[in-house]
TORZAZA-712616 format. One record per residue (C-alpha): x, z negated, y negated; residue in one letter. Coordinates in steps of 0.1 Angstrom, whole numbers, plus 5000, padded with zeros to 4 digits. Each point is the difference from the previous one (the first is absolute). Layout:
<recs>
XZYa
...
</recs>
This chain:
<recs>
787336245491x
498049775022x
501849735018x
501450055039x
497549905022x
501449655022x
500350105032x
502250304987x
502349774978x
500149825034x
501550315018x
502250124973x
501649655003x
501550045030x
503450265000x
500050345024x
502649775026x
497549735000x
496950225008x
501950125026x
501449675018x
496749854999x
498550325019x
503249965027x
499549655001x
496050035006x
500550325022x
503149835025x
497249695003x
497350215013x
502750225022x
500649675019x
497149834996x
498250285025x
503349945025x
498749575003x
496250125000x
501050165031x
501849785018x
497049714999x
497450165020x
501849895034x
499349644990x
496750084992x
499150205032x
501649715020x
497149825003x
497950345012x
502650095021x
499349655022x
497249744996x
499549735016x
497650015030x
499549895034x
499750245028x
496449965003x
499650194966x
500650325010x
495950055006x
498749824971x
499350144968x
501950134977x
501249774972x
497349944971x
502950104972x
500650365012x
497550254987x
498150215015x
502750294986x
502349905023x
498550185032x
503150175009x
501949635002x
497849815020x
500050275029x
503750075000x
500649625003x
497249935032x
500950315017x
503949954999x
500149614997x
497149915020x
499549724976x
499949904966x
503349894989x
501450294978x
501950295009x
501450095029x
503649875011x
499349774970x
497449845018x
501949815025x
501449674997x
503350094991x
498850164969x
501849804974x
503150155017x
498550344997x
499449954965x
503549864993x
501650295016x
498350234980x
501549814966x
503250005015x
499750365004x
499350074966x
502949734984x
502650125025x
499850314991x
499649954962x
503249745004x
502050275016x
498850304977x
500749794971x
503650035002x
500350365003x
497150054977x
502449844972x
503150235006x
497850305002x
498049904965x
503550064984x
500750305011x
496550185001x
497250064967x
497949694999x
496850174988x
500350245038x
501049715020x
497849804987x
496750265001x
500950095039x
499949605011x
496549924983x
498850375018x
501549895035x
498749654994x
496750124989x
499950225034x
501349725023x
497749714985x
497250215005x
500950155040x
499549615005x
496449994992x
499450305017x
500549815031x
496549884996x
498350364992x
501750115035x
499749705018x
503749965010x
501149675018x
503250075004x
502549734984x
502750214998x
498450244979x
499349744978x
503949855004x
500950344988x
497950074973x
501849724985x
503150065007x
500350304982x
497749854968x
502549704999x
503150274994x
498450234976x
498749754978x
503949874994x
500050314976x
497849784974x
501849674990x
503350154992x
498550294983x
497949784977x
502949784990x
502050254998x
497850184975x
499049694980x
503749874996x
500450374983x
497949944974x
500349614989x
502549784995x
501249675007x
498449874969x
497349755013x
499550175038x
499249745016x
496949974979x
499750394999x
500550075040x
497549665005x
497450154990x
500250365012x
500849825033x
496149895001x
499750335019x
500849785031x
496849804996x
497950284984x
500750235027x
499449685026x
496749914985x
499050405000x
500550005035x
498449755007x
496650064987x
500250375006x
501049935042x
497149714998x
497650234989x
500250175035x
501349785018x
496949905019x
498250325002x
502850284999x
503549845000x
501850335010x
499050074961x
501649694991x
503350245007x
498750344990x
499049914964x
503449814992x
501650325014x
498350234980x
500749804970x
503749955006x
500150395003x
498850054967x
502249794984x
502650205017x
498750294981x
500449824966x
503449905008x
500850395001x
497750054969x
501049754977x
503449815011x
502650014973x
503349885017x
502349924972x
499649994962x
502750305003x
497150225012x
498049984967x
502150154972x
501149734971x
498949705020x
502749745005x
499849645022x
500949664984x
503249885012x
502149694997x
501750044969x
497849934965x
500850364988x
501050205030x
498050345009x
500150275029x
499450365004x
499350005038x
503850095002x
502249754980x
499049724976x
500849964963x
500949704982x
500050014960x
503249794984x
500949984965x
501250314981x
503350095001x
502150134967x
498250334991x
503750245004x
499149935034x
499150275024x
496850035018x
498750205031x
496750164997x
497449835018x
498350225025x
495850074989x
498649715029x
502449774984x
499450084963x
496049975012x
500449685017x
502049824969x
497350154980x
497349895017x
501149624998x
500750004963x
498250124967x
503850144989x
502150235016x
503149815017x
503450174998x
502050065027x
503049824995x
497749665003x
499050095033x
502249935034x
499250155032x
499749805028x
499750105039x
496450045006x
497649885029x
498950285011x
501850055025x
501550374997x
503849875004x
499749685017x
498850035038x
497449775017x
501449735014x
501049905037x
498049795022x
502949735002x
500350024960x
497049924994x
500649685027x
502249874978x
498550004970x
499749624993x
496649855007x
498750275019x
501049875040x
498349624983x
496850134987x
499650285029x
499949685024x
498149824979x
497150274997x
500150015040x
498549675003x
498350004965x
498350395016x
499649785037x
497449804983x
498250294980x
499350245024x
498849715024x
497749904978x
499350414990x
499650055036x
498249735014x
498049834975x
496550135007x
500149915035x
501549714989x
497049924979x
497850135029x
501249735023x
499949724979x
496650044975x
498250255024x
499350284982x
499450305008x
502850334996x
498950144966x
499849614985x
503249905011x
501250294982x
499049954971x
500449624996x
503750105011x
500250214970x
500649654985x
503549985005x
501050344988x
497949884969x
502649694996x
502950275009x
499550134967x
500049714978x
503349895019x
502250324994x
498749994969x
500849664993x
503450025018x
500750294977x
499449834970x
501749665008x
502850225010x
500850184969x
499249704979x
502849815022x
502350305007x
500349845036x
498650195028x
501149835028x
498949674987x
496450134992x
499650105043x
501849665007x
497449804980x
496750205016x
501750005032x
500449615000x
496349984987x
499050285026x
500749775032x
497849694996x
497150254985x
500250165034x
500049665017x
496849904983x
498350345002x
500049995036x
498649614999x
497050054974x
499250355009x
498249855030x
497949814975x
497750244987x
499950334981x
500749824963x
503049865013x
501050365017x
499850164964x
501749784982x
503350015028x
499550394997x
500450024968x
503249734997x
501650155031x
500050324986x
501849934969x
502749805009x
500650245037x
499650344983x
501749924962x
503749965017x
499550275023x
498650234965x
503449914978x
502650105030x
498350315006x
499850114965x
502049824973x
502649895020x
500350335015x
500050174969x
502849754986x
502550045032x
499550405003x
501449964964x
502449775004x
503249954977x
502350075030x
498250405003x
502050064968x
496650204989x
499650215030x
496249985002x
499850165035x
500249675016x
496349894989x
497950205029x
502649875028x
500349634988x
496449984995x
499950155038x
502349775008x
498249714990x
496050075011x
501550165036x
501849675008x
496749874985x
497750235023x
502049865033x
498149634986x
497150194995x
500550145040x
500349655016x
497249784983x
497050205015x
502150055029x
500849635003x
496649914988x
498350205030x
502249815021x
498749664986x
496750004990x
498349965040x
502049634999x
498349934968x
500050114964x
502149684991x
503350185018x
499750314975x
500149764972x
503049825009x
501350345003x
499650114969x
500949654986x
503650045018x
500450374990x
499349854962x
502949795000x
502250245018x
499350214965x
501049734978x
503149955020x
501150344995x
499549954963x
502249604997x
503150244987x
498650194976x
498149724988x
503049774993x
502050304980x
496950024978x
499449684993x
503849924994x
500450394975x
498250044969x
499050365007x
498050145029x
501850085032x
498650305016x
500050334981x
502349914973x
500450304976x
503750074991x
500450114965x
500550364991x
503650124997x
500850254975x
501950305008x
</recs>
């Protein structure tokens, strides 16, 4: 018999349960992935949307950068603006509080949807909640570039259009975490949800290039193609999403306990055999499968216990105020709001940052900004790792948030100095700003929406983790908001901004630092063990 060939011993490897996590685990990426690649064209288009121009340049030429493919912008912008500068109202002076207002449409909304998009996650099927967000989503990202095919000026079309996008695209975080924390474990998540938490910057970077590709000539696709994409993904969700390991016959998830299993409905624990006059119960056939399919023998089942289970068929989802007092969750919430404040500034108003300051033109400064979602990755990977290694969450964000301030200090000093200086900030700024942010929104989530306290009622995962990133969105609502408001004094006022919002984070995080450093085990998330019945 000739010899397997390697790539098959390769996938034989790997058990039926692990095939299937890694295709949740890759699938749930690209599901949210597509919901950040939509969300960065507004930065993008900002510099389209208003350039800078005197009055006198309504009658010159068009720009050299736009091609000659872009005949339906330049007459839209002379014959509505009468000049130059960018699209009408976003071509008056005011237009950095024009732009702002449209980010604070979109994070308003999101904050406020977040909530209820939580407490409805519990109660509704993830894969349909989920596949009707990234539809609408799709529809409303792209009903904003089609305010270039039909030459609308209106800016509260615009305001409105995202409005509605910010509150169905709460139906996406809670969902995904929701559906990860289903199918792995506590084992070593802060490494695990790290890296799947790269979608951030992946989807960031995506956006980028794809809005900078049309920015110049076409930016109403800069909106129409994300759209479209986030759409399709939709339909993937509702192809391919696999809720809970309960949903595949004999497929269990790893819990806290060395030797502990589930059937979707209760959990088994094996102990040692009891004297053989003993009488059993029959095991019922998912059971008998699921013992048998995590050992080479058949177990008997006086050696099992049954234990409540996770699914949540007897326990109900938790209250709004119960999750509130979950312990952690009202300190890393407030934390995230400044830790978010920071992110989405930068998210929102980096490449006209980078406009302003180098002088380069829309699609450039977008992709030179895609920098700092490049450094994003490494540092919610990083915080991930350092994390589990340490078993200390709260002291992992209190260490990059320390290092985070001064970076921001210098970046706005040295970014003045030249493009090489510009890159280097990017990519250190993005690290130690995005890796905090990264670990509360997925680790620590994970770890408080299982907390000891919920006495294994895993209902409370989709509303904690709501919890947490909507208190985090209402950050995410005020730095462009507040950064709109700052930049015409001067760039310097935004950074002092974001320096004070920094060390409003680590405030939040002094008490939880102090019980970690003064217990040997990690604080948040602590898994009580399993009680026999």
């Amino acid at each position: 018999m000739a010899p397997l060939p390697a790539g098959i011993r390769f996938i034989v490897s790997f058990s039926r349960d692990q095939w299937y996590r890694a295709f949740i685990f890759a699938l749930t990426y690209l599901l949210y992935a597509s919901f950040h690649l939509s969300r960065k064209p507004i930065s993008i288009v900002k510099g389209e949307l208003h350039k800078h121009c005197t009055s006198g340049d309504g009658a010159g030429p068009r720009p050299s950068h736009q091609s000659d493919s872009a005949g339906l912008a330049a007459p839209h912008q002379l014959r509505d603006n009468g000049s130059a500068c960018g699209w009408a109202p976003f071509d008056k002076d005011n237009y950095q509080q024009l732009l702002g207002a449209l980010d604070y449409a979109f994070l308003c909304a999101y904050a406020v949807g977040m909530y209820l998009s939580g407490i409805l996650g519990e109660r509704l099927p993830i894969r349909y909640y989920l596949t009707f967000g990234m539809l609408a989503s799709g529809a409303f990202t792209a009903l904003f570039g089609l305010g270039y095919f039909y030459d609308i000026h209106s800016l509260g079309f615009y305001v409105v259009t995202q409005v509605i996008n910010g509150l169905v695209q709460t139906t996406g975080w809670p969902s995904v975490v929701t559906c990860l924390g289903n199918w792995f474990g506590k084992g070593r998540r802060g490494l695990i949800m790290g890296v799947w938490n790269s979608h951030t910057s992946v989807g960031n970077i995506l956006g980028s290039l794809i809005a900078g590709y049309w920015v110049s000539s076409c930016w109403g696709l800069s909106f129409v193609v994300p759209g479209a994409i986030v759409a399709t993904m939709g339909i993937v969700c509702f192809l391919f999403l696999i809720e809970h390991p309960k949903d595949i016959r004999c497929t269990s998830t790893l819990t806290t306990h060395p030797k502990a299993y589930e059937n979707g409905t209760n959990r088994f624990r094996l102990q040692k055999p009891t004297s053989h006059n003993e009488k059993s119960r029959p095991l019922d056939p998912e059971m008998q499968c699921l013992l048998l399919s995590h050992g080479k023998t058949p177990i008997h089942p006086s050696h099992v216990v049954v234990l409540p289970g996770d699914s949540g068929h007897c326990t109900a989802a938790i209250s709004f105020t119960g999750a509130l007092r979950i312990p952690g969750v009202i300190e890393f919430s407030l934390c995230l709001l400044f830790a978010k404040l920071v992110s989405y500034t930068f998210l929102f108003w980096l490449p006209l940052y980078i406009t302003s300051v180098d002088h380069l033109d829309a699609q450039r400064a977008g992709e030179l900004s895609t920098l700092f979602d490049v450094g994003g990755l490494f540092g919610g990977i990083l915080a991930g790792v350092i994390s589990d290694r340490l078993e200390k969450r709260a002291s992992t964000c209190g260490l990059m948030l320390l290092l985070a301030a001064p970076t921001l200090y210098v970046f706005s000093a040295v970014s003045r100095m030249g493009l090489e200086a510009t890159v280097a900030m990017l990519l250190l700024s993005g690290a130690l700003v995005s890796g905090p942010y990264a670990l509360i929104t997925t680790a620590v989530s994970a770890d408080l929406g299982t907390h000891k306290s919920l006495k294994g009622n895993s209902h409370a995962l989709s509303t904690v983790t709501a919890i947490i990133d909507g208190t985090g969105s209402v950050g995410a609502a005020l730095g462009p908001l507040l950064a709109g408001l700052l930049s015409p004094s001067g760039w310097s006022n935004v950074f002092y901004m974001l320096m004070f919002a920094d060390a409003c984070a680590l405030l939040f995080l002094v008490r939880l630092i102090h019980k970690e450093l003064s217990c040997p085990g990690p604080v948040a998330g602590n898994q009580a063990p399993l009680k026999e019945h």
